[in-house]
PDBQT receptor file of N, H, CA, C and O in Angstrom, charges set to zero:
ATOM      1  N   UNK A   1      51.867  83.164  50.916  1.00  0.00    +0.000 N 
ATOM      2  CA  UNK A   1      51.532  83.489  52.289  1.00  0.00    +0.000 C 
ATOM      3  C   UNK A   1      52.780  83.331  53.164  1.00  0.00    +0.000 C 
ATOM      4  O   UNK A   1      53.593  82.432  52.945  1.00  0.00    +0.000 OA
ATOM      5  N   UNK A   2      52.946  84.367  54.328  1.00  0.00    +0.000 N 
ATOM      6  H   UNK A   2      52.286  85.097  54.507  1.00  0.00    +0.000 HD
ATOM      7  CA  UNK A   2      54.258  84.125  54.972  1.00  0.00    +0.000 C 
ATOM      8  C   UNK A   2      54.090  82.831  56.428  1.00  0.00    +0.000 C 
ATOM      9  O   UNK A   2      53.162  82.828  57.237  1.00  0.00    +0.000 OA
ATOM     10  N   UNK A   3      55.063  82.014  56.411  1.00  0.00    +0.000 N 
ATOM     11  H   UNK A   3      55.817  82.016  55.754  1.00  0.00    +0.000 HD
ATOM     12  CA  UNK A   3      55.079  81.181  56.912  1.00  0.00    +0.000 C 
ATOM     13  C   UNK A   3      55.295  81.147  58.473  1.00  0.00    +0.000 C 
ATOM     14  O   UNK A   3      56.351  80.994  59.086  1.00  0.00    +0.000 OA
ATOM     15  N   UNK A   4      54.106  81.315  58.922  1.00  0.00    +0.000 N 
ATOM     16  H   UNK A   4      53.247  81.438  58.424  1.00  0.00    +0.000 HD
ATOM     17  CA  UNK A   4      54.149  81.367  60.679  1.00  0.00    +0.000 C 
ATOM     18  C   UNK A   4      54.359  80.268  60.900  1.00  0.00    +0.000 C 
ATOM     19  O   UNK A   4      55.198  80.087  61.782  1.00  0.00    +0.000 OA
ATOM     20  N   UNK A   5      53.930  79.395  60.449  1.00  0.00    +0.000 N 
ATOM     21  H   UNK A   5      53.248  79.542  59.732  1.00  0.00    +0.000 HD
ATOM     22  CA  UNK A   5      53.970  77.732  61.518  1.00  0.00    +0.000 C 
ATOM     23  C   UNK A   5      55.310  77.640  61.040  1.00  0.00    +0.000 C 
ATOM     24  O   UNK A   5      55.533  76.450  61.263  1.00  0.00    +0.000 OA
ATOM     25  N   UNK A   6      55.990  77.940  60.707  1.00  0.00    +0.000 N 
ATOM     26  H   UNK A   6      55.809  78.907  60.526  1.00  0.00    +0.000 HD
ATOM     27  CA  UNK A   6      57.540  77.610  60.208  1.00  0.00    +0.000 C 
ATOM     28  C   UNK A   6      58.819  78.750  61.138  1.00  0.00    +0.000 C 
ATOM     29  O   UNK A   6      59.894  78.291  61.521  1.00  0.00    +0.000 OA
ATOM     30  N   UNK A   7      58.466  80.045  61.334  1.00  0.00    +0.000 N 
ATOM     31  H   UNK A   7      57.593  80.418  61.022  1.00  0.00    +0.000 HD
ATOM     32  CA  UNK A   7      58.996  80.811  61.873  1.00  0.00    +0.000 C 
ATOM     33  C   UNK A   7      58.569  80.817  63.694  1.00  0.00    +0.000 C 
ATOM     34  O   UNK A   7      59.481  80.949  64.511  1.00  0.00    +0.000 OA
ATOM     35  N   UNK A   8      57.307  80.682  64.092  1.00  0.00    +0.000 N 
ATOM     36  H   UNK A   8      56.566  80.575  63.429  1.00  0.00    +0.000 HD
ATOM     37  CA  UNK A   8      57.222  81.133  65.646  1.00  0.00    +0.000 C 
ATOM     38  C   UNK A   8      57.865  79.768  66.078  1.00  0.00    +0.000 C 
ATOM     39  O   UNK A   8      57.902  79.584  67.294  1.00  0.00    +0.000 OA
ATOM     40  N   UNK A   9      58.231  79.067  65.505  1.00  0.00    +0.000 N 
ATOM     41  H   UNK A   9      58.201  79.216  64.516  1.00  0.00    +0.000 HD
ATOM     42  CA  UNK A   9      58.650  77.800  67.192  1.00  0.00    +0.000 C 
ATOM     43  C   UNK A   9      60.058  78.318  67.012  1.00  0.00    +0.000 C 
ATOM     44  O   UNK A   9      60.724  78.267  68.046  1.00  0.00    +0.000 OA
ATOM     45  N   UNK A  10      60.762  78.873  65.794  1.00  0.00    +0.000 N 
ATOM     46  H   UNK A  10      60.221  78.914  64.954  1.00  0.00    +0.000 HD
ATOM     47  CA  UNK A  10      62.033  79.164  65.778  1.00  0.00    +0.000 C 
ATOM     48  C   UNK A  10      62.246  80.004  66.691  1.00  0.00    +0.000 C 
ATOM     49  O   UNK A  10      63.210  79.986  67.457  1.00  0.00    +0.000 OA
ATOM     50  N   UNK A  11      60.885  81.222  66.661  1.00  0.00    +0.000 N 
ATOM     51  H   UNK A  11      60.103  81.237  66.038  1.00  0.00    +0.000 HD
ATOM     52  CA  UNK A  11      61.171  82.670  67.806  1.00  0.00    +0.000 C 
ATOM     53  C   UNK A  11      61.164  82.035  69.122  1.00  0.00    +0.000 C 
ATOM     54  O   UNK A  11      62.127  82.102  69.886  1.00  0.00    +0.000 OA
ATOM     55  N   UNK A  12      60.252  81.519  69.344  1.00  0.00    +0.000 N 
ATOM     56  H   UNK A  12      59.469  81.465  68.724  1.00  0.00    +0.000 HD
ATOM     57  CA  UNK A  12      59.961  80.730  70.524  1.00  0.00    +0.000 C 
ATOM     58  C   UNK A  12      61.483  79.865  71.176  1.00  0.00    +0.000 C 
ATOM     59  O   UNK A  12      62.093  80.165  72.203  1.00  0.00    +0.000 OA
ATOM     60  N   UNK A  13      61.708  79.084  70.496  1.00  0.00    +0.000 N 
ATOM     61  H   UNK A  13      61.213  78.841  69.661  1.00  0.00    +0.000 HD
ATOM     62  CA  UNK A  13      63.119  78.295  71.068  1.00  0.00    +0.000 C 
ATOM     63  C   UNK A  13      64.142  79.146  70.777  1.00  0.00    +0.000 C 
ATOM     64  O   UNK A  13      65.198  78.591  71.082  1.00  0.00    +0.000 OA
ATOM     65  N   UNK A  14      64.326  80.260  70.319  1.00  0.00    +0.000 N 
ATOM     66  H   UNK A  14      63.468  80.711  70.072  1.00  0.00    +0.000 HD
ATOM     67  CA  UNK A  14      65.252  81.347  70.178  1.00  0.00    +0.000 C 
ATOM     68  C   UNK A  14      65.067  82.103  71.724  1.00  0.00    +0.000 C 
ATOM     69  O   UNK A  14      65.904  82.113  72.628  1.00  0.00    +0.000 OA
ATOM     70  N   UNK A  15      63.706  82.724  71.726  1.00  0.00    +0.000 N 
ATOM     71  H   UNK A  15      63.026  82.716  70.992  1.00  0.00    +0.000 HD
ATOM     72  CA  UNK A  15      63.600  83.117  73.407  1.00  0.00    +0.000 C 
ATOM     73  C   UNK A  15      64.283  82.433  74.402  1.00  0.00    +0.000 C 
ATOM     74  O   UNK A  15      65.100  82.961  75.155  1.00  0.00    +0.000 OA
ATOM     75  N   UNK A  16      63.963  81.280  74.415  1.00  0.00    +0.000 N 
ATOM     76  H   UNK A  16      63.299  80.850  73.802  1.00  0.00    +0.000 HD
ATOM     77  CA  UNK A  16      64.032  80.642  75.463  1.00  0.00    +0.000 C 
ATOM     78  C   UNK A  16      65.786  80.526  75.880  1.00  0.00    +0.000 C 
ATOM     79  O   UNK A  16      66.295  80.441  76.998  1.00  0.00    +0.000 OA
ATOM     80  N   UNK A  17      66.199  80.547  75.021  1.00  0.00    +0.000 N 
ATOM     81  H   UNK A  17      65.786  80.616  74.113  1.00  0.00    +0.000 HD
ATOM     82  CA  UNK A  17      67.182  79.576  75.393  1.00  0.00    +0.000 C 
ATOM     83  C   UNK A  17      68.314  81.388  75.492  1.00  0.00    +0.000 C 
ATOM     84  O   UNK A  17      69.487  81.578  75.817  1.00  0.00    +0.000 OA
ATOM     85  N   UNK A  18      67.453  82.136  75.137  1.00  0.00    +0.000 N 
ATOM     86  H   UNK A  18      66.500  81.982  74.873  1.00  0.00    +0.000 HD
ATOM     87  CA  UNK A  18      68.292  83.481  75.890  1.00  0.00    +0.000 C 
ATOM     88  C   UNK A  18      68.470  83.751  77.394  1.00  0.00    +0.000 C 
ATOM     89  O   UNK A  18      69.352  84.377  77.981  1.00  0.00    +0.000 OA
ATOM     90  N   UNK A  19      67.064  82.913  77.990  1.00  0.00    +0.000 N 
ATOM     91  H   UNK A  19      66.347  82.404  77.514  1.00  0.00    +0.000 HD
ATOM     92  CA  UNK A  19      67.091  83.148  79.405  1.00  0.00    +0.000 C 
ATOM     93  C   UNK A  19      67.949  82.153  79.933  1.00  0.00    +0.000 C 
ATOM     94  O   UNK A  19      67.974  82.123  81.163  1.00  0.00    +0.000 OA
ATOM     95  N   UNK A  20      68.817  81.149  79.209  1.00  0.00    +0.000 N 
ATOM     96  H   UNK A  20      68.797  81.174  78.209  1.00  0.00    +0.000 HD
ATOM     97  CA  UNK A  20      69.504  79.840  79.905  1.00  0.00    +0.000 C 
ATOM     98  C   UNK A  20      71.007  80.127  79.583  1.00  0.00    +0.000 C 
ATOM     99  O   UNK A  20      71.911  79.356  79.904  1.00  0.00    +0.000 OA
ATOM    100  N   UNK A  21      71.208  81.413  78.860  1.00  0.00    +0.000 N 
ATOM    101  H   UNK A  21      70.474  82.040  78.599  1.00  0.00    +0.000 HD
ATOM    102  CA  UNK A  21      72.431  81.560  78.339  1.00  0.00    +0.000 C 
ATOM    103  C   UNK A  21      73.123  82.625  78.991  1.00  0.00    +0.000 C 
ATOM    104  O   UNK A  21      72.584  83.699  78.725  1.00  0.00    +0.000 OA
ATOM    105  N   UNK A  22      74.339  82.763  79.917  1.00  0.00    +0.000 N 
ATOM    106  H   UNK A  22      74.777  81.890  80.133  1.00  0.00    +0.000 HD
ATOM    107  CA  UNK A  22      74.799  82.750  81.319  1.00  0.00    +0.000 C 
ATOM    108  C   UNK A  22      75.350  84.389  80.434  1.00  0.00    +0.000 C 
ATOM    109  O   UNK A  22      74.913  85.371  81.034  1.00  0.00    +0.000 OA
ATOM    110  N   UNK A  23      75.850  84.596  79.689  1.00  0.00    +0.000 N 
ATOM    111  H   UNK A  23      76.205  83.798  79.202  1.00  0.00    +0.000 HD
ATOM    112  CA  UNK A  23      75.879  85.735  79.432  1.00  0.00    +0.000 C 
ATOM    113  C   UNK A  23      74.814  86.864  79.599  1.00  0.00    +0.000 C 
ATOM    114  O   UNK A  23      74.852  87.908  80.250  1.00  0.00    +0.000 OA
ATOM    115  N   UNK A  24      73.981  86.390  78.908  1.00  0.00    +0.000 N 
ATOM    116  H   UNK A  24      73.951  85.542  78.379  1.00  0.00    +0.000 HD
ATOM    117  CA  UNK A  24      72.021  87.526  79.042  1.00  0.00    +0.000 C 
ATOM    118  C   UNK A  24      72.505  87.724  80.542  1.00  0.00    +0.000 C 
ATOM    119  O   UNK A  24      72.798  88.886  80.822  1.00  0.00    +0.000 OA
ATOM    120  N   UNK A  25      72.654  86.648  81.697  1.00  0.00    +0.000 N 
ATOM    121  H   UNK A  25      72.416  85.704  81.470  1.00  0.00    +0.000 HD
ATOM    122  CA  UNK A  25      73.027  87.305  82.890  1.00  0.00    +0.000 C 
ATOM    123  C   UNK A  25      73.585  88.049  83.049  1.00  0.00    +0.000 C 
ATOM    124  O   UNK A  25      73.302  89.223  83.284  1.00  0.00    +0.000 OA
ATOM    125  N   UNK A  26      74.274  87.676  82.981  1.00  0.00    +0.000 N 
ATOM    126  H   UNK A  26      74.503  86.721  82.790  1.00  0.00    +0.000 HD
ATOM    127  CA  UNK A  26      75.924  88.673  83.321  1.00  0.00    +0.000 C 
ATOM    128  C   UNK A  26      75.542  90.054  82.387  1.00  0.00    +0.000 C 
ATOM    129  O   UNK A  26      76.157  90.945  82.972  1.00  0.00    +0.000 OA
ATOM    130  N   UNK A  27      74.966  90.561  81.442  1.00  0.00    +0.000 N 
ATOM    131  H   UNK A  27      74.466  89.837  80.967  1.00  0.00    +0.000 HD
ATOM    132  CA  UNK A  27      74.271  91.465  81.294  1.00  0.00    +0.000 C 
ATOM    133  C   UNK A  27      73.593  92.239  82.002  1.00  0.00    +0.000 C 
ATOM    134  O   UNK A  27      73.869  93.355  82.444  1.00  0.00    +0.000 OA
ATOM    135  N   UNK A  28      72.561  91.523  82.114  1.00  0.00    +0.000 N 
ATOM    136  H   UNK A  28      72.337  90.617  81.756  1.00  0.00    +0.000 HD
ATOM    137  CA  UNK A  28      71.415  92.444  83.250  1.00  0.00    +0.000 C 
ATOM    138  C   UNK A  28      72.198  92.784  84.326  1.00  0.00    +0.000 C 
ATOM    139  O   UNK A  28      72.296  93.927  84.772  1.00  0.00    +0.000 OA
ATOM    140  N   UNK A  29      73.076  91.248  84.993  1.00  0.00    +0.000 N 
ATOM    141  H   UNK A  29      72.996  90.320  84.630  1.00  0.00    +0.000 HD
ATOM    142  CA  UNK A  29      73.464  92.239  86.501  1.00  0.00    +0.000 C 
ATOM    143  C   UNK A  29      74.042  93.540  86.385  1.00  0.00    +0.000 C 
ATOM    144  O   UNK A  29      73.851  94.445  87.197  1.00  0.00    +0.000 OA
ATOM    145  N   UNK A  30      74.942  93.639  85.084  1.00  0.00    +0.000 N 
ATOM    146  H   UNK A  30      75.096  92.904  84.424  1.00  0.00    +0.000 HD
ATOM    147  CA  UNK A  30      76.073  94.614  85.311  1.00  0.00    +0.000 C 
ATOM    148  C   UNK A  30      75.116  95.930  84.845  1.00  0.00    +0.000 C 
ATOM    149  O   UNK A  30      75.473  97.090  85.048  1.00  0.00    +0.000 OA
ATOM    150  N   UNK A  31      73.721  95.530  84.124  1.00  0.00    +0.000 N 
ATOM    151  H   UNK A  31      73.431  94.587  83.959  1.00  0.00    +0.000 HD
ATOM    152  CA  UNK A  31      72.787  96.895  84.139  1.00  0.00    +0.000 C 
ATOM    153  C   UNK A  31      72.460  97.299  85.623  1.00  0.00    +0.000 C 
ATOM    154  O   UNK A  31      72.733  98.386  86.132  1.00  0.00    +0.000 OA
ATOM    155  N   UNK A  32      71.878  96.324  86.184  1.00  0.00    +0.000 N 
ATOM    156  H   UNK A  32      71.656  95.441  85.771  1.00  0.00    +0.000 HD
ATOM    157  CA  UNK A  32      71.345  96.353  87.477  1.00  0.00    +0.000 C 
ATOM    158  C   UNK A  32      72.116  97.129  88.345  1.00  0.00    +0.000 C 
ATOM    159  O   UNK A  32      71.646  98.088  88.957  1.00  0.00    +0.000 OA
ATOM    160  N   UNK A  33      73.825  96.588  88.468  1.00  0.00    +0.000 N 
ATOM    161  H   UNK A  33      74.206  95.809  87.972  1.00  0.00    +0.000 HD
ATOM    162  CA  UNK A  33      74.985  97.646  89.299  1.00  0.00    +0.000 C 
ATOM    163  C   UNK A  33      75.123  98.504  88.942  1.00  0.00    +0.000 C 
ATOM    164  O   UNK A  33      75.532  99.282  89.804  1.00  0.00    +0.000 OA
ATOM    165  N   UNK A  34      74.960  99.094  87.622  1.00  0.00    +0.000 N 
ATOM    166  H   UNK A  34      74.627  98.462  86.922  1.00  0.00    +0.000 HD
ATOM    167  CA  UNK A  34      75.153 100.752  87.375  1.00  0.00    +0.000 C 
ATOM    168  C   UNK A  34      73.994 101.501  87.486  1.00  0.00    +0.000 C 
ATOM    169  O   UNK A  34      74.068 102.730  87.493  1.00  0.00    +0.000 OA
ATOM    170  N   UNK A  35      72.566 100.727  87.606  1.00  0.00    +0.000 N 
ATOM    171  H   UNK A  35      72.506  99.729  87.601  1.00  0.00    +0.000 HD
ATOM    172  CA  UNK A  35      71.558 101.453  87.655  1.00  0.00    +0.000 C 
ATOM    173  C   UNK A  35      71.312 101.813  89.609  1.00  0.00    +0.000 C 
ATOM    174  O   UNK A  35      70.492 102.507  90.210  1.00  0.00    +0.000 OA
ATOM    175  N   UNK A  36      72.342 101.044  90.021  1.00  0.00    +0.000 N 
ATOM    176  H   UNK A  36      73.009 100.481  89.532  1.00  0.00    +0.000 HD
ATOM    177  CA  UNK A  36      72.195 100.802  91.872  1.00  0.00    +0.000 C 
ATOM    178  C   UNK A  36      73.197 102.193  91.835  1.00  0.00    +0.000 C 
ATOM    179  O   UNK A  36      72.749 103.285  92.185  1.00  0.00    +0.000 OA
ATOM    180  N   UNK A  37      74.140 102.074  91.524  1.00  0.00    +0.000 N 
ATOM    181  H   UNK A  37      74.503 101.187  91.240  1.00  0.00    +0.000 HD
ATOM    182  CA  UNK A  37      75.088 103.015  91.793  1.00  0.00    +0.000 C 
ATOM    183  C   UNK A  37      74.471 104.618  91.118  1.00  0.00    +0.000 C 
ATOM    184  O   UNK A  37      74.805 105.714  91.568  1.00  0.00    +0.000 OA
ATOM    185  N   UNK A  38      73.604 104.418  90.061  1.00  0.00    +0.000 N 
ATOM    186  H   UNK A  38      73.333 103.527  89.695  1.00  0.00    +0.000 HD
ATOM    187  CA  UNK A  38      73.327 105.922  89.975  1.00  0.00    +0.000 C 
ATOM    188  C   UNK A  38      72.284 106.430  90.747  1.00  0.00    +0.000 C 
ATOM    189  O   UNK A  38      72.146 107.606  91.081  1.00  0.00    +0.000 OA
ATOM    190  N   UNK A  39      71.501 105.423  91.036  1.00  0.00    +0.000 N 
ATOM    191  H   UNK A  39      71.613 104.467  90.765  1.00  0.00    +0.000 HD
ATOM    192  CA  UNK A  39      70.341 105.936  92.322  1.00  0.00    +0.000 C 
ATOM    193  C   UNK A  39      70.863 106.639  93.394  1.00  0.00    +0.000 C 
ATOM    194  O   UNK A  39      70.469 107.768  93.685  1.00  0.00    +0.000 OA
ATOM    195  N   UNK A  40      71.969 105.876  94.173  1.00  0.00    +0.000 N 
ATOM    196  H   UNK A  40      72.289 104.959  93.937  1.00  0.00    +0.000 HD
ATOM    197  CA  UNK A  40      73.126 105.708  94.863  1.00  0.00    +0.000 C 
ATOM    198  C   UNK A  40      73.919 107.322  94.805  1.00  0.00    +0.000 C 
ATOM    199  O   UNK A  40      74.116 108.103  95.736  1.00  0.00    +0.000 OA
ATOM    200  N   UNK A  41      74.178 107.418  93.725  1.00  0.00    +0.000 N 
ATOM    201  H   UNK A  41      74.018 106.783  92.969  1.00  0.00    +0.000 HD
ATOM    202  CA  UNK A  41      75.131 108.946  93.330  1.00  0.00    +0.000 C 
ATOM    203  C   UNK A  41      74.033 110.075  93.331  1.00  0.00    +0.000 C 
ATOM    204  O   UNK A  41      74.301 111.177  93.810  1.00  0.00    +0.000 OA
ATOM    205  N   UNK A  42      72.556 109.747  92.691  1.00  0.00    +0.000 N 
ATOM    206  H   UNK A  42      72.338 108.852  92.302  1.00  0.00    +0.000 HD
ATOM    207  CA  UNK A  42      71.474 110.568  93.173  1.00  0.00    +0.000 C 
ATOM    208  C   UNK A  42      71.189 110.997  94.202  1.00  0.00    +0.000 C 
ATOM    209  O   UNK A  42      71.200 112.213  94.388  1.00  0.00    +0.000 OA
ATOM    210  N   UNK A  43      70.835 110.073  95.220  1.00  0.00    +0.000 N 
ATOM    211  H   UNK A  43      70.826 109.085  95.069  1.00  0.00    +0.000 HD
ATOM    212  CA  UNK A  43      70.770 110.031  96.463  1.00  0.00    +0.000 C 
ATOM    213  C   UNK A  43      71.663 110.915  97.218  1.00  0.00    +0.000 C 
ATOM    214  O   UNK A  43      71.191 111.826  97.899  1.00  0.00    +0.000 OA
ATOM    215  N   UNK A  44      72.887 110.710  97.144  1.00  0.00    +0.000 N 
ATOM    216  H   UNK A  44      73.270 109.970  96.591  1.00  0.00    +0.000 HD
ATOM    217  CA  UNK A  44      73.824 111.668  97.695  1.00  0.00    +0.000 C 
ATOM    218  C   UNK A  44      73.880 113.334  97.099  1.00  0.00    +0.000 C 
ATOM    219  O   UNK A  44      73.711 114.410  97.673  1.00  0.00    +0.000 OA
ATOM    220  N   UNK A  45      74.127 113.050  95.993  1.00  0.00    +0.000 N 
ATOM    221  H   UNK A  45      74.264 112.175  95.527  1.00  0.00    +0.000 HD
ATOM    222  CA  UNK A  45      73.668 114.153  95.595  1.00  0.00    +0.000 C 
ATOM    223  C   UNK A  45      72.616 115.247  95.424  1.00  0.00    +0.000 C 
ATOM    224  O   UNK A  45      73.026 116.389  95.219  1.00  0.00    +0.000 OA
ATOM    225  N   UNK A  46      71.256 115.007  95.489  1.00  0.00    +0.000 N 
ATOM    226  H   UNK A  46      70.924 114.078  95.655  1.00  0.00    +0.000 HD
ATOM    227  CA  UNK A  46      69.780 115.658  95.952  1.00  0.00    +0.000 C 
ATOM    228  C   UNK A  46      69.834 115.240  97.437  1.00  0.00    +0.000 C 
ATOM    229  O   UNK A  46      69.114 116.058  98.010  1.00  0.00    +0.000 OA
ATOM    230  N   UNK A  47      70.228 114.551  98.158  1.00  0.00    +0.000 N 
ATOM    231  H   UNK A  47      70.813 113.887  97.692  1.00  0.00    +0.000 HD
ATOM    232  CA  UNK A  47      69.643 114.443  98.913  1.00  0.00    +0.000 C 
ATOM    233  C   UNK A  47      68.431 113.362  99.646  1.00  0.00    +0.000 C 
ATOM    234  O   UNK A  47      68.103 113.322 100.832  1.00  0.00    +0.000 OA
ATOM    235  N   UNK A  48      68.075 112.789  98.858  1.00  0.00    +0.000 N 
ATOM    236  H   UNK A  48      68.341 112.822  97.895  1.00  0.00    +0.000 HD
ATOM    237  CA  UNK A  48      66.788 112.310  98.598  1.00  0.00    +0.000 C 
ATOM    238  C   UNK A  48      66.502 111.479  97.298  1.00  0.00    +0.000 C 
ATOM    239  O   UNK A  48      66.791 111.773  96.138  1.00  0.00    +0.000 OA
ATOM    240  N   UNK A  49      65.812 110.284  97.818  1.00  0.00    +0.000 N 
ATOM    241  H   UNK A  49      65.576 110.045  98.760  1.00  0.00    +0.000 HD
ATOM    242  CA  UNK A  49      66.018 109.322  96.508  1.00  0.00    +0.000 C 
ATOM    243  C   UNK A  49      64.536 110.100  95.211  1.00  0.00    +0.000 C 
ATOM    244  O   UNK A  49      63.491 110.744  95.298  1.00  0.00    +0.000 OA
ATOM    245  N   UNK A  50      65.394 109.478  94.163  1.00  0.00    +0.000 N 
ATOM    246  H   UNK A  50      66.243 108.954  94.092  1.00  0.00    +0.000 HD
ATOM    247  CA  UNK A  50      64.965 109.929  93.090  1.00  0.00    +0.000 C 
ATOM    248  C   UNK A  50      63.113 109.236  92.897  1.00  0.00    +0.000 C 
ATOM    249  O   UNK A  50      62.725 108.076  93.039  1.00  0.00    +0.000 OA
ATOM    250  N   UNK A  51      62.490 110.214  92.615  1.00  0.00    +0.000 N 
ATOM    251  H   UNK A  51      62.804 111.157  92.499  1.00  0.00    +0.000 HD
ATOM    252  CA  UNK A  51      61.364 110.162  92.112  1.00  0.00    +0.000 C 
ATOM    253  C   UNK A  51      60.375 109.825  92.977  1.00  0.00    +0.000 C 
ATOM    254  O   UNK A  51      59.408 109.067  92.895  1.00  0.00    +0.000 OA
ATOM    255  N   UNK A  52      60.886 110.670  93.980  1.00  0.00    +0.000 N 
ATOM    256  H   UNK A  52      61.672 111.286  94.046  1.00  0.00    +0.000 HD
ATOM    257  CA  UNK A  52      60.179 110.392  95.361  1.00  0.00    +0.000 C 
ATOM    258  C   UNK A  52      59.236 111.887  95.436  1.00  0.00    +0.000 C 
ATOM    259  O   UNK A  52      59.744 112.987  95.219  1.00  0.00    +0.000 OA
ATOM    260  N   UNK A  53      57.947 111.702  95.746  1.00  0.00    +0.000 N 
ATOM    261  H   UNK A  53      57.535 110.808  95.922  1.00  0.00    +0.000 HD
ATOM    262  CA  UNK A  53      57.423 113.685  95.557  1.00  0.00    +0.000 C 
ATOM    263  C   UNK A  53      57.640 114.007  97.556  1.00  0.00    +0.000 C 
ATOM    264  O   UNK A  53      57.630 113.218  98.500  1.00  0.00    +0.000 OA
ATOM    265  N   UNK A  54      57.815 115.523  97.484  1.00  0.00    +0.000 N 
ATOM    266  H   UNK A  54      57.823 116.164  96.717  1.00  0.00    +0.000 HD
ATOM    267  CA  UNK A  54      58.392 115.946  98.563  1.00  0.00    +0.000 C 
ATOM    268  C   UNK A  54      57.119 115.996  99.555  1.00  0.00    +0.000 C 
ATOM    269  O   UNK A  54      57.418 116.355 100.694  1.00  0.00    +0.000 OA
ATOM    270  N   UNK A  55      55.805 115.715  99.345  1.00  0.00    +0.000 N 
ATOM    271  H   UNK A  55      55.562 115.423  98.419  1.00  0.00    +0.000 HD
ATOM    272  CA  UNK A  55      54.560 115.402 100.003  1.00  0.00    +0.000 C 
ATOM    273  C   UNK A  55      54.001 114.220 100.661  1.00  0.00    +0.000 C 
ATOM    274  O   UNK A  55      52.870 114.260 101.146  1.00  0.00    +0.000 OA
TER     275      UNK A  55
């Protein structure tokens, strides 16, 4: 039989300690600034922010 009580606290304290580890940050933000800046380049470019209906 495969060994859950042996593997989930590993997944579990594996999660966790992704959200405390200053890099995972520094990740997301630098998703977050390129996803600002293409809204941003959208915007200018249409006119009008993205995924907005014209009604």
């Amino acid at each position: 039989m495969f060994p859950f009580s042996q593997l989930l606290p590993l997944i579990v304290t594996t999660l966790a300690s992704v959200f405390f580890d200053p890099l995972f940050w520094v990740v997301i933000l630098l998703v977050a600034l390129q996803y600002r800046r293409m809204a941003v380049a959208r915007n200018e470019f249409f006119g009008r922010a993205a995924g907005r209906f014209p009604w």
